[in-house]
PDB file of N, CA, C and O in Angstrom:
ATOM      1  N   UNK A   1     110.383 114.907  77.929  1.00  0.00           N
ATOM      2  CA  UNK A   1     109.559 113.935  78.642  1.00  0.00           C
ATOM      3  C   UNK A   1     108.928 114.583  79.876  1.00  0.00           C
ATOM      4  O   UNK A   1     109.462 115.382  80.645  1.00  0.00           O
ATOM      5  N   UNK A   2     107.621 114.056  79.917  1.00  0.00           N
ATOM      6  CA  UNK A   2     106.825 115.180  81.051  1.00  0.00           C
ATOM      7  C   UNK A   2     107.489 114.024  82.331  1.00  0.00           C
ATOM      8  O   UNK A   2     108.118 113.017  82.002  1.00  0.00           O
ATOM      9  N   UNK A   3     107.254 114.338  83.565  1.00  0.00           N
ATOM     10  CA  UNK A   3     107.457 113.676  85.209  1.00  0.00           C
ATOM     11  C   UNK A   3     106.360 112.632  85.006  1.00  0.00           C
ATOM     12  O   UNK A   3     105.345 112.506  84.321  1.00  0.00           O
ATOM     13  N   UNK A   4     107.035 111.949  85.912  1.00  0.00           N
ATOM     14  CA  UNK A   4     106.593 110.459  86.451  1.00  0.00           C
ATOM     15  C   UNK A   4     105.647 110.966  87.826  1.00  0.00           C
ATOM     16  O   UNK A   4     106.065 111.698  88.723  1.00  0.00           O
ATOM     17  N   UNK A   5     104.515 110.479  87.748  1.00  0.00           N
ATOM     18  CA  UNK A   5     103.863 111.060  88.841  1.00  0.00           C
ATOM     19  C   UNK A   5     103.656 110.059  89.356  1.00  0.00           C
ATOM     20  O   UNK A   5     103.801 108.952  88.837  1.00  0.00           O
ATOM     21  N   UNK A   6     103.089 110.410  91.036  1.00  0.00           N
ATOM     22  CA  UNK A   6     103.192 109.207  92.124  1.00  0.00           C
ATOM     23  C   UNK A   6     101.375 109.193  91.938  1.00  0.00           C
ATOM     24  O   UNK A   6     100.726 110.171  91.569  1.00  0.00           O
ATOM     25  N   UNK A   7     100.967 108.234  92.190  1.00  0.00           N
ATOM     26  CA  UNK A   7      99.389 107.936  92.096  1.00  0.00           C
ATOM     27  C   UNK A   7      99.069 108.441  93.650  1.00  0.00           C
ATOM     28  O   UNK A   7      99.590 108.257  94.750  1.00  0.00           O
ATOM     29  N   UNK A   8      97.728 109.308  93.049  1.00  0.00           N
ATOM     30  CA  UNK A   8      97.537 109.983  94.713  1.00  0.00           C
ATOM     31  C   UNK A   8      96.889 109.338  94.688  1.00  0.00           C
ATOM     32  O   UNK A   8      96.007 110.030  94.179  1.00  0.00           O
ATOM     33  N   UNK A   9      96.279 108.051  94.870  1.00  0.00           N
ATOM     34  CA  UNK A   9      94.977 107.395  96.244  1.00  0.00           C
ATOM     35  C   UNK A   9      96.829 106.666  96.635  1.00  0.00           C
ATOM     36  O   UNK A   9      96.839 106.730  97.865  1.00  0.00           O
ATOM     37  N   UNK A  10      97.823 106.247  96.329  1.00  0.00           N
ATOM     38  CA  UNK A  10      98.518 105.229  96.591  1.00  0.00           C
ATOM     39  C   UNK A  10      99.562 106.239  98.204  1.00  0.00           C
ATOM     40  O   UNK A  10      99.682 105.941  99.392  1.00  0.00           O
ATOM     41  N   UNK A  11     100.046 107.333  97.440  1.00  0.00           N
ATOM     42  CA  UNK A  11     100.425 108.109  98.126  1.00  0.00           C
ATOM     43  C   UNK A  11      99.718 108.730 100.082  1.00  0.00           C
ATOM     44  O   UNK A  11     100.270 109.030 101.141  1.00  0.00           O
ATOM     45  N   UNK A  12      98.312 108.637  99.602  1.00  0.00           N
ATOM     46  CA  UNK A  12      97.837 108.383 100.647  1.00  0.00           C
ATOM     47  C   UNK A  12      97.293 107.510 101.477  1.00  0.00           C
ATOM     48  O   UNK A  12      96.293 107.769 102.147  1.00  0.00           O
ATOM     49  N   UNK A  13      97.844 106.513 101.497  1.00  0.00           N
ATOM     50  CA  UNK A  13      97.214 104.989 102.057  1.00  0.00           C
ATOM     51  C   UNK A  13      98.363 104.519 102.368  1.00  0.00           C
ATOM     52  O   UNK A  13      98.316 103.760 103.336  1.00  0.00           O
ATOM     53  N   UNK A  14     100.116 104.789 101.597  1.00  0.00           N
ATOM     54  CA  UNK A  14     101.337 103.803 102.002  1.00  0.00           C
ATOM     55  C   UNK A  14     101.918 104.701 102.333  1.00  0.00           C
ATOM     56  O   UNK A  14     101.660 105.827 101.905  1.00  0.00           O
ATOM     57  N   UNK A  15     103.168 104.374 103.461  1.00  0.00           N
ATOM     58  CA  UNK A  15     104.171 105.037 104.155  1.00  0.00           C
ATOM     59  C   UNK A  15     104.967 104.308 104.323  1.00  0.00           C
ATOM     60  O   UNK A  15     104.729 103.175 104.742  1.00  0.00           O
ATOM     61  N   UNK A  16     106.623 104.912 103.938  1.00  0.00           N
ATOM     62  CA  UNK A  16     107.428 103.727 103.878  1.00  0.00           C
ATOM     63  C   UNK A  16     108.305 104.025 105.153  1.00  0.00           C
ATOM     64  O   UNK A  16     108.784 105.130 105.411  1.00  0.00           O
ATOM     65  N   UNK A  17     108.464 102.773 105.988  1.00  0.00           N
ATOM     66  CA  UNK A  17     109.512 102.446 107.170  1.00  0.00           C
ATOM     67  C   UNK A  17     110.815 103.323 107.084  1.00  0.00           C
ATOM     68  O   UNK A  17     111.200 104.042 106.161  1.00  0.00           O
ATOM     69  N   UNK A  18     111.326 103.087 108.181  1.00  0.00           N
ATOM     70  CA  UNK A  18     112.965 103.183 107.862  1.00  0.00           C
ATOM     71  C   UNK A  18     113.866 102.418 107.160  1.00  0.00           C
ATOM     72  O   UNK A  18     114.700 102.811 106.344  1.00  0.00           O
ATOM     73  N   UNK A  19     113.619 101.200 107.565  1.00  0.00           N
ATOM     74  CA  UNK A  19     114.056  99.833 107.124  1.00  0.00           C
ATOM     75  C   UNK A  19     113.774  99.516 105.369  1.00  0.00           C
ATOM     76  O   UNK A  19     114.451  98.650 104.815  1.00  0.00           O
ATOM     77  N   UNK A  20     112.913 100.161 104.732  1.00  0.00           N
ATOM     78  CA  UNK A  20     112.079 100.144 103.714  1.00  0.00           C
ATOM     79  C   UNK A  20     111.117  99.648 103.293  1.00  0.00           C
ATOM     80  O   UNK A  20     110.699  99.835 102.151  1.00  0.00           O
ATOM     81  N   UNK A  21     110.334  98.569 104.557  1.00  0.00           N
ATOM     82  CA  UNK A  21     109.209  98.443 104.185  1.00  0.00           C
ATOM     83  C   UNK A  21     107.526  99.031 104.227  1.00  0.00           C
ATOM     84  O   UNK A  21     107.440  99.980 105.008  1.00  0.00           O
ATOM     85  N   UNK A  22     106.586  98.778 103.758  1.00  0.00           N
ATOM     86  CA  UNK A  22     105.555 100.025 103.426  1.00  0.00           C
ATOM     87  C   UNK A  22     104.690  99.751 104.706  1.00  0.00           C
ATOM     88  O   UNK A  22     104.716  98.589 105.111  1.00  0.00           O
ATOM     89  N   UNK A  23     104.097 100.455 105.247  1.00  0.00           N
ATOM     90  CA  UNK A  23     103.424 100.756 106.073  1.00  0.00           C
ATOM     91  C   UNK A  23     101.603 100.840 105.222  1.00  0.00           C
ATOM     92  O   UNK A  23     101.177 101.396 104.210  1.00  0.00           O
ATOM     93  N   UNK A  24     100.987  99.978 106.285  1.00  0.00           N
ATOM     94  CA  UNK A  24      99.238 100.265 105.515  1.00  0.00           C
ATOM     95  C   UNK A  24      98.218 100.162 106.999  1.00  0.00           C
ATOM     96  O   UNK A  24      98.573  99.700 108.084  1.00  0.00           O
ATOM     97  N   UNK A  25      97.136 100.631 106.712  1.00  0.00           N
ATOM     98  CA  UNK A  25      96.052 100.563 107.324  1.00  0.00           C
ATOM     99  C   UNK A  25      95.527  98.850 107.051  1.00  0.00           C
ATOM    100  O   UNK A  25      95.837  98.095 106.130  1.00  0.00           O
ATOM    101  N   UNK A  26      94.571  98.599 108.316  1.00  0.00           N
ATOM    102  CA  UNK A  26      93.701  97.845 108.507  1.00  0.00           C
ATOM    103  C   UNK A  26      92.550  97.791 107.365  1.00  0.00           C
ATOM    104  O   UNK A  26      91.980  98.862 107.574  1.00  0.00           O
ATOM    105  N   UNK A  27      91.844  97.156 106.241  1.00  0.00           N
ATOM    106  CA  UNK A  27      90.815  97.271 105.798  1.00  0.00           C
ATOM    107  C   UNK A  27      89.510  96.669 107.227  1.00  0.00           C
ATOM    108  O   UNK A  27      89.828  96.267 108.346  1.00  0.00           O
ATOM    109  N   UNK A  28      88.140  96.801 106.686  1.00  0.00           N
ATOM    110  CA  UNK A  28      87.205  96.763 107.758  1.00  0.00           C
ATOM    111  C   UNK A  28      87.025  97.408 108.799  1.00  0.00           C
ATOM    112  O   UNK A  28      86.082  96.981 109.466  1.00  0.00           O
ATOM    113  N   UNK A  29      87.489  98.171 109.165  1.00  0.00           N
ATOM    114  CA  UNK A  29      87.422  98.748 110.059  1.00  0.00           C
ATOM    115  C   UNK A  29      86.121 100.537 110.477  1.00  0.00           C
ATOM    116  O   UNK A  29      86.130 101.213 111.505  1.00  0.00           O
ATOM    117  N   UNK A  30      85.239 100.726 109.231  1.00  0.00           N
ATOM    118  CA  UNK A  30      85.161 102.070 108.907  1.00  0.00           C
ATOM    119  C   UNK A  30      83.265 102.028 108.883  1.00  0.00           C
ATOM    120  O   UNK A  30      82.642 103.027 109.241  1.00  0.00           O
ATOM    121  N   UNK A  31      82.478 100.646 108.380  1.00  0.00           N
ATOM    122  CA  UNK A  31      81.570 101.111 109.402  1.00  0.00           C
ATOM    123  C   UNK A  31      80.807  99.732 109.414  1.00  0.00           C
ATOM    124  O   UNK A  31      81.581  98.889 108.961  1.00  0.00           O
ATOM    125  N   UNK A  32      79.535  99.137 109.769  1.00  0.00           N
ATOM    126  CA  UNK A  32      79.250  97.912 110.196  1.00  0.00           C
ATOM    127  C   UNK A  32      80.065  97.492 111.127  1.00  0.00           C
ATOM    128  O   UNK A  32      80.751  96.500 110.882  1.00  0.00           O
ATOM    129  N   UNK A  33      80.173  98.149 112.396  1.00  0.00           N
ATOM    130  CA  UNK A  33      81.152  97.422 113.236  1.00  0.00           C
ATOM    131  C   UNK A  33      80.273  96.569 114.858  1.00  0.00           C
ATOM    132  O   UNK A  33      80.846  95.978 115.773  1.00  0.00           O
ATOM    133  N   UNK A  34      79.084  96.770 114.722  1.00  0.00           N
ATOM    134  CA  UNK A  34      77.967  96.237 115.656  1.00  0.00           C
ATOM    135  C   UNK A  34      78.479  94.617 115.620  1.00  0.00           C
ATOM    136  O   UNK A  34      78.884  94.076 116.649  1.00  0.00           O
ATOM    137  N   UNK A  35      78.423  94.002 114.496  1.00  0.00           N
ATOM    138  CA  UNK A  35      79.147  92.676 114.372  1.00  0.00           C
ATOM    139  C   UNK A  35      80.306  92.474 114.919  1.00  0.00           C
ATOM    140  O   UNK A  35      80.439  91.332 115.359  1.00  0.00           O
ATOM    141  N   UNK A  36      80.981  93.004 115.020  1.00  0.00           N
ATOM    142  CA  UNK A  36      82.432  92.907 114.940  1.00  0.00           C
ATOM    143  C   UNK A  36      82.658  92.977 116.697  1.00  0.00           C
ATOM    144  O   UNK A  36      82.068  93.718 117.484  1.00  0.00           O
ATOM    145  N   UNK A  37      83.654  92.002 116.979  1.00  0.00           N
ATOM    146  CA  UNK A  37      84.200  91.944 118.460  1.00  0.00           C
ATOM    147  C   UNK A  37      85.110  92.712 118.993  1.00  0.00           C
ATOM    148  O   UNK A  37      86.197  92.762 118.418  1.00  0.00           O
ATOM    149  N   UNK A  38      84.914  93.455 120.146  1.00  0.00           N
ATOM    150  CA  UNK A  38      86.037  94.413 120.619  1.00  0.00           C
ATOM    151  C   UNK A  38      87.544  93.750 120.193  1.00  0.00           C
ATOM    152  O   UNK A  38      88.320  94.500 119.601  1.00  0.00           O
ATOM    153  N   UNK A  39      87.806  92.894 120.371  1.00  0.00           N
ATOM    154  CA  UNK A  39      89.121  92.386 120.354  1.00  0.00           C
ATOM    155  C   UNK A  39      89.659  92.670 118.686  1.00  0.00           C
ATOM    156  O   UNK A  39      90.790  93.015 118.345  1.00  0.00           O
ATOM    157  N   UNK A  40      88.523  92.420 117.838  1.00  0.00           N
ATOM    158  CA  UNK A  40      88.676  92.274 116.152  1.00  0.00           C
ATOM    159  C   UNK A  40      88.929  93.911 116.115  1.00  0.00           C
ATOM    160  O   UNK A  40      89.937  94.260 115.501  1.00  0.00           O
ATOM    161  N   UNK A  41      88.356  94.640 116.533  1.00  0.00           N
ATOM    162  CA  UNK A  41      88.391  96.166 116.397  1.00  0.00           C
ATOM    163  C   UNK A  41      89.381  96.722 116.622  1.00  0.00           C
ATOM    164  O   UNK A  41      89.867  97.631 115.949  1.00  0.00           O
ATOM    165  N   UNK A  42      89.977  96.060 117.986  1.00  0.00           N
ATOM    166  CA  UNK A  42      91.367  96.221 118.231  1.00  0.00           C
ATOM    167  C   UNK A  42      92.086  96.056 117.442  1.00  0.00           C
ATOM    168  O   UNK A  42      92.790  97.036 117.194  1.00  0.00           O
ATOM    169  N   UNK A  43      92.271  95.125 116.830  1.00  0.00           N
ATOM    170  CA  UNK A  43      93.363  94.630 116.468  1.00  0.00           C
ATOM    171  C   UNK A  43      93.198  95.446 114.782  1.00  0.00           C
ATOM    172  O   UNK A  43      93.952  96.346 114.410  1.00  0.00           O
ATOM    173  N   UNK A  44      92.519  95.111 114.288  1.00  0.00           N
ATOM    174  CA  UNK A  44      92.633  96.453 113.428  1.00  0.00           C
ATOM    175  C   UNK A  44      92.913  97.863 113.100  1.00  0.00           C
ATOM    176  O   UNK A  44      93.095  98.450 112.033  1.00  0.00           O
ATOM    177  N   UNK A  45      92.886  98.337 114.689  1.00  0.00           N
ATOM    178  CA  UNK A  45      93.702  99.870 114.908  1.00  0.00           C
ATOM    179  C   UNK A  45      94.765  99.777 114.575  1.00  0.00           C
ATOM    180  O   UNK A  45      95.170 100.710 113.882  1.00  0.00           O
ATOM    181  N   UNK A  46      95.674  98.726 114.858  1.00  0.00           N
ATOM    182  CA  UNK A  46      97.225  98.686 114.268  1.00  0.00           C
ATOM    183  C   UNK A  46      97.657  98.932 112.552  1.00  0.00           C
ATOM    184  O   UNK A  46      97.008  98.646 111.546  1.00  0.00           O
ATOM    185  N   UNK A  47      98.548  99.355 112.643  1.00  0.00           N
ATOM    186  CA  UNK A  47      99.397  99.374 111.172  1.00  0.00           C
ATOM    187  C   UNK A  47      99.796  98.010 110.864  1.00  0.00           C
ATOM    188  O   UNK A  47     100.157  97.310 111.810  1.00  0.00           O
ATOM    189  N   UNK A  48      99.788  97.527 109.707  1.00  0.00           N
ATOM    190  CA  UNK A  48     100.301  96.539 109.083  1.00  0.00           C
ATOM    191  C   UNK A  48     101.313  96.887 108.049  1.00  0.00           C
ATOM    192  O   UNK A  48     101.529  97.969 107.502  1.00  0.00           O
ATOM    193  N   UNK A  49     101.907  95.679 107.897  1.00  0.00           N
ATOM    194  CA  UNK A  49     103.031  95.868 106.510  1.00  0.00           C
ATOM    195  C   UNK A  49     102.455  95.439 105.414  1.00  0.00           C
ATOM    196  O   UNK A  49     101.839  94.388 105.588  1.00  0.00           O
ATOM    197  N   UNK A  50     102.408  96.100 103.742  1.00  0.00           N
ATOM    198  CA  UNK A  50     102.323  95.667 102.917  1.00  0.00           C
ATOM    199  C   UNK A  50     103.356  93.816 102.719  1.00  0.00           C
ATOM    200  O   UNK A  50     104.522  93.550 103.011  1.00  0.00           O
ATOM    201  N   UNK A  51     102.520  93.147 102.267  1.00  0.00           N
ATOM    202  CA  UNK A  51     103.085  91.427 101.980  1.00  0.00           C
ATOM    203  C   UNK A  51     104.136  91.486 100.514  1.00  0.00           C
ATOM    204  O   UNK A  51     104.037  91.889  99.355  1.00  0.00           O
ATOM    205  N   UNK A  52     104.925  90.974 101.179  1.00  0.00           N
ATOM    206  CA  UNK A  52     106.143  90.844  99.925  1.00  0.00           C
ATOM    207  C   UNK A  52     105.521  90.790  98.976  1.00  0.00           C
ATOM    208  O   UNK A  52     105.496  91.936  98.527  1.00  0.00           O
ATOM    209  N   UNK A  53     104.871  90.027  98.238  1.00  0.00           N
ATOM    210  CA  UNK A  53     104.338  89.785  96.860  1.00  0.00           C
ATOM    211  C   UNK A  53     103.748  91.184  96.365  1.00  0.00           C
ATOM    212  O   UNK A  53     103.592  91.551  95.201  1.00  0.00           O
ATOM    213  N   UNK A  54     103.498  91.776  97.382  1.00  0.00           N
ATOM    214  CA  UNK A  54     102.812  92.877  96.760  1.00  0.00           C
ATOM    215  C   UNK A  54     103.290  94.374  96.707  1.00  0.00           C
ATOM    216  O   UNK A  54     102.713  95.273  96.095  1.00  0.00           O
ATOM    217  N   UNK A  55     104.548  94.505  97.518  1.00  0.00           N
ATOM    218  CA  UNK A  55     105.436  94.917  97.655  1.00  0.00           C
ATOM    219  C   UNK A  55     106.088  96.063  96.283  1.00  0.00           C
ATOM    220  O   UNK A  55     106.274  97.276  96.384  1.00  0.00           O
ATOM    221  N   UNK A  56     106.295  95.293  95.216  1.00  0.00           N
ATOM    222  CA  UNK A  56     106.627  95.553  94.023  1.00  0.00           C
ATOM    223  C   UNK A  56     105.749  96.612  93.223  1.00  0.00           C
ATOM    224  O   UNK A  56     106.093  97.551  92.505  1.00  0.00           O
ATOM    225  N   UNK A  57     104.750  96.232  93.520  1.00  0.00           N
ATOM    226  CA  UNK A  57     103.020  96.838  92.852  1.00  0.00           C
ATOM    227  C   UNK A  57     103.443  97.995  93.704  1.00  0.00           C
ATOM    228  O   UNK A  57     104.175  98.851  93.207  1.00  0.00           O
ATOM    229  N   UNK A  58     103.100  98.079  94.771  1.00  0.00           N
ATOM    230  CA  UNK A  58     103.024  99.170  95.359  1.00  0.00           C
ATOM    231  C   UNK A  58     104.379 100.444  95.279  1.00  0.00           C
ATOM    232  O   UNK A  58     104.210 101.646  95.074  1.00  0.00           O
ATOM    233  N   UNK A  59     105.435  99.873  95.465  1.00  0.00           N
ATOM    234  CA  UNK A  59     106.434 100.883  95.108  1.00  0.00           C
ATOM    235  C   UNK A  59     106.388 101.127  93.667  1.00  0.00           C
ATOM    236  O   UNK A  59     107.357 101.849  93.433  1.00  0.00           O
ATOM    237  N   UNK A  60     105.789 100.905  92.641  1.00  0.00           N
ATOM    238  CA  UNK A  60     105.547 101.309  91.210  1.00  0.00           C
ATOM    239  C   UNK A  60     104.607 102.132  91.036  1.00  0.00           C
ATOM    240  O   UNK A  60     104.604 102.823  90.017  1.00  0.00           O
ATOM    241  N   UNK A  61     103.246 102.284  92.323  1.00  0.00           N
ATOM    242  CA  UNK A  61     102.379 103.086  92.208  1.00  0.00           C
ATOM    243  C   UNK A  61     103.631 103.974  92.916  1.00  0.00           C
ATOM    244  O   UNK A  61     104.068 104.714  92.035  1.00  0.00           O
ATOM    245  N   UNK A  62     104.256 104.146  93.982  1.00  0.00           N
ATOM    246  CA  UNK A  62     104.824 105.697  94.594  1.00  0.00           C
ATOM    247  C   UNK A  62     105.777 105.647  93.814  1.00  0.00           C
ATOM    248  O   UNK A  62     106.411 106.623  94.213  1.00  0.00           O
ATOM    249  N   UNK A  63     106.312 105.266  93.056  1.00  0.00           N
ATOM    250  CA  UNK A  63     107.120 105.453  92.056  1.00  0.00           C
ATOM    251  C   UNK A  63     108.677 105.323  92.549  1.00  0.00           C
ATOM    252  O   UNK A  63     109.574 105.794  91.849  1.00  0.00           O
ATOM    253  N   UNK A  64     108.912 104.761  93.601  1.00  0.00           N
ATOM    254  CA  UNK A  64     110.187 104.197  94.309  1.00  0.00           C
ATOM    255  C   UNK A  64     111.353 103.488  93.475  1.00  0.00           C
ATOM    256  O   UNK A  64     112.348 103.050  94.053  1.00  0.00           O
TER     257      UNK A  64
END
């Protein structure tokens, strides 16, 4: 049986916690941002957590 490979776009977009949950980027943030309010911009610099529901999906793409 050949290896189980981890999906590289997935590999580079999630990072998993200590605790074990996944770590993600902000979507919107990358260009049309003339609209967009300093505060909205802000707040999109932060890391977010992948949402339970989706949770599952994603550790099947890194192969967890």
């Amino acid at each position: 049986m050949p290896k189980v490979k981890t999906k590289s776009g997935a590999k580079k977009r999630f990072k998993l916690t200590g605790t074990g949950k996944i770590k993600r980027k902000h979507a919107f943030k990358s260009h049309i941002l003339t609209k967009k309010t300093t505060k909205a911009k802000r707040a999109l610099t932060h890391m977010g957590l992948v949402d339970k529901t989706d949770e599952g999906r994603v550790k099947d793409m890194l192969r967890i």
